[in-house]
C-alpha positions as CSV (number, residue, x, y, z in Angstrom):
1,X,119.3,124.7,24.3
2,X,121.5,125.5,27.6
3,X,122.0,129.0,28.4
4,X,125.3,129.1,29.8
5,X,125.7,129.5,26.0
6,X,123.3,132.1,24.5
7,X,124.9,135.0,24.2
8,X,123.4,138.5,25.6
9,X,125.8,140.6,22.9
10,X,127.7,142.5,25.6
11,X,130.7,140.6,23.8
12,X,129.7,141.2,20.1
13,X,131.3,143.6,17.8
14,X,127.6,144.7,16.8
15,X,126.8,146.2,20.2
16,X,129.9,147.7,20.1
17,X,129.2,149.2,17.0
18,X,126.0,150.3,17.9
19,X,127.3,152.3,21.7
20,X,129.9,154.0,19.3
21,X,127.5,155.2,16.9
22,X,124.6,156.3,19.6
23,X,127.7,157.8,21.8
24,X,129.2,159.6,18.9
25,X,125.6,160.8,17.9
26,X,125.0,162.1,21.5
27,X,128.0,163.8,21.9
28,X,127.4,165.7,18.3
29,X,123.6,166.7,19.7
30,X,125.3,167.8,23.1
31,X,127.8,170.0,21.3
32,X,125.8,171.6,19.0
33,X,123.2,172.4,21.6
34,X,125.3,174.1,23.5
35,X,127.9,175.9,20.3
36,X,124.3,177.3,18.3
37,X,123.9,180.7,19.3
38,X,127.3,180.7,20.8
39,X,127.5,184.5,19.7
40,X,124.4,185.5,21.1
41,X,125.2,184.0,24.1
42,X,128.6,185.8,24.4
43,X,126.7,189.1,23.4
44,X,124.1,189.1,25.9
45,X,126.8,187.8,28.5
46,X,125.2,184.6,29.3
47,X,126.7,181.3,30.1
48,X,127.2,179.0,27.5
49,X,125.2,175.9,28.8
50,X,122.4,178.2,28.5
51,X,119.7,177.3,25.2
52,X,118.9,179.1,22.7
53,X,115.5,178.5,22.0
54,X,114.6,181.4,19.0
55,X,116.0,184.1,17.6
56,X,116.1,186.6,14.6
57,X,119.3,187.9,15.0
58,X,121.5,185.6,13.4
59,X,120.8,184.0,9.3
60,X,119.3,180.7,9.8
61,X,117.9,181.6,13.3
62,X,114.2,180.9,14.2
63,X,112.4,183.5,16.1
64,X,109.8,182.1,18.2
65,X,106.8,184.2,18.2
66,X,104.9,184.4,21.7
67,X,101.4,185.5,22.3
68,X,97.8,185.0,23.9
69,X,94.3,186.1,22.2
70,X,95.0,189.6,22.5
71,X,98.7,190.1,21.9
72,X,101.2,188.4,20.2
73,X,105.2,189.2,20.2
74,X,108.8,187.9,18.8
75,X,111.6,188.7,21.2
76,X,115.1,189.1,19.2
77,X,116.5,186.3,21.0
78,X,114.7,184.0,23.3
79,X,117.3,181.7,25.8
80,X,116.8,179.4,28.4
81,X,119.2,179.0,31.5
82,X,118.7,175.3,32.3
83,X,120.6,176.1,36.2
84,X,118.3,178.8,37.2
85,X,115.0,177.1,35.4
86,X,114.5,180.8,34.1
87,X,113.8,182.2,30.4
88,X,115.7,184.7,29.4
89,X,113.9,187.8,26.8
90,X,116.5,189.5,25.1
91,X,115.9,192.4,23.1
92,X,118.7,193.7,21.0
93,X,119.1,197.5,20.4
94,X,122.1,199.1,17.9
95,X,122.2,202.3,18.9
96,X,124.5,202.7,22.1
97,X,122.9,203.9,25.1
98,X,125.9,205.5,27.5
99,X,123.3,207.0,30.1
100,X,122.2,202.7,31.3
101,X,118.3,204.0,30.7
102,X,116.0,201.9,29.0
103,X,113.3,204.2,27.1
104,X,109.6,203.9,28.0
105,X,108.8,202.1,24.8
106,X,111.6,199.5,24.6
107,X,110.5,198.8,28.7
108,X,107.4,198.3,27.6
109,X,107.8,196.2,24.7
110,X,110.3,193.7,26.8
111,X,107.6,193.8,29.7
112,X,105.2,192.8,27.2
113,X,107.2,189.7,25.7
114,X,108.2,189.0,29.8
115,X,105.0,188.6,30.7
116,X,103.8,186.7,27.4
117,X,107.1,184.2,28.0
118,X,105.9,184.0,31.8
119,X,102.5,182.8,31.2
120,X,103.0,180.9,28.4
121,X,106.2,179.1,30.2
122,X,105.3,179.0,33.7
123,X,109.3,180.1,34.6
124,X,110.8,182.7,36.2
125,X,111.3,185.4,33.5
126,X,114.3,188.1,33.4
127,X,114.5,191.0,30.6
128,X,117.9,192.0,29.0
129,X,117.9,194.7,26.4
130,X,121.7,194.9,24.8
131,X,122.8,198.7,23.0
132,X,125.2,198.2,20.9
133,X,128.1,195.6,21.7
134,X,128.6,196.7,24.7
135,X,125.7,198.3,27.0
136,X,123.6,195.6,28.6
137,X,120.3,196.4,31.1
138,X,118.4,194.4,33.1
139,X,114.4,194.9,32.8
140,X,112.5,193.7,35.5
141,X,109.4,192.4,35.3
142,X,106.1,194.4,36.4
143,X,103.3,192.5,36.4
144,X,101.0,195.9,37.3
145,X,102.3,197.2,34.2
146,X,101.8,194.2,32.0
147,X,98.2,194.4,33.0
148,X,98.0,198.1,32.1
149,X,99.5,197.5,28.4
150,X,97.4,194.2,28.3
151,X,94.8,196.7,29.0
152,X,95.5,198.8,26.0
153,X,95.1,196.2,23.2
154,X,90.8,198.0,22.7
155,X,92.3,201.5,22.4
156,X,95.1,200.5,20.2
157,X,92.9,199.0,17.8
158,X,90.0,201.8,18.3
159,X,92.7,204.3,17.6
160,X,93.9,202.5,14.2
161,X,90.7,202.4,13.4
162,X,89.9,206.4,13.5
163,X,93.7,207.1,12.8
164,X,93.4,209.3,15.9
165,X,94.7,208.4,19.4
166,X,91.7,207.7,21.8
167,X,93.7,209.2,24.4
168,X,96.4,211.3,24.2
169,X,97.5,211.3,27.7
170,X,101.2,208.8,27.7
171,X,100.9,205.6,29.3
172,X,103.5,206.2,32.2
173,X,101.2,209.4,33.5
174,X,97.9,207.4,33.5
């Protein structure tokens, strides 16, 4: 057998075939990664290469639930900005907020899934809680105060328990 004439299939209509197929396939993958969640995107004002990793807020959405022992929690839309290697928690609010002030409770409960999302990810973590369509607010990330509600999981469960609060004092004058 000489091998000046085997044939490596760079000239074949098979290989040809097959780079169409993979390319087309690729491109499809590619484009849906970065179309799904195009809205939710758009809402929360966030680039479009960015990826959408879970989410209740649209009908065949998947929320991704995140969570240690003590605490588990499912952020509304959970998105991944490949450029700044960050993870994204957004929370999604319909009431409008004109006054830009995140409530105590909706702080803590994006604190909570930021610092759940930062442990279990290992990436820089950023908060965004959207009122409305329009109002969008950045929550940053405290870790003192993601220790404090950590903190809390024995009394919340004590207080379910005797259907009483242990203490009564509100977690911001503690």
């Amino acid at each position: 057998m000489d091998i000046s004439s085997f044939d490596y299939g760079l000239s074949s209509d098979l290989f040809w075939a097959v780079l169409g197929v993979g390319t087309t396939i690729l491109a499809f993958v590619v484009y849906r990664w970065l179309i799904y969640g195009y809205r939710i995107k758009n809402h929360f004002q966030l680039p479009i290469y960015s990826i959408l990793i879970g989410t209740d807020l649209i009908e065949k959405g998947k929320p991704l639930r995140l969570g240690n022992r003590k605490v588990v929690g499912q952020p509304d839309a959970l998105i991944f900005n490949p450029f700044e290697w960050a993870l994204i928690v957004c929370e999604y609010k319909s009431r409008d907020n004109q006054g830009q002030r995140v409530t105590d409770y909706e702080q803590y409960q994006v604190i909570t899934y930021m610092g759940l999302a930062k442990r279990f990810w290992c990436w820089r973590v950023k908060g965004i809680v959207l009122y409305g369509k329009s109002t969008l607010v950045e929550v940053h990330f405290d870790k003192s105060m993601y220790k404090r509600l950590l903190g809390l999981v024995a009394e919340v469960k004590r207080s379910k328990q005797d259907w009483y609060p242990v203490n009564k004092t509100p977690l911001k004058n503690r």
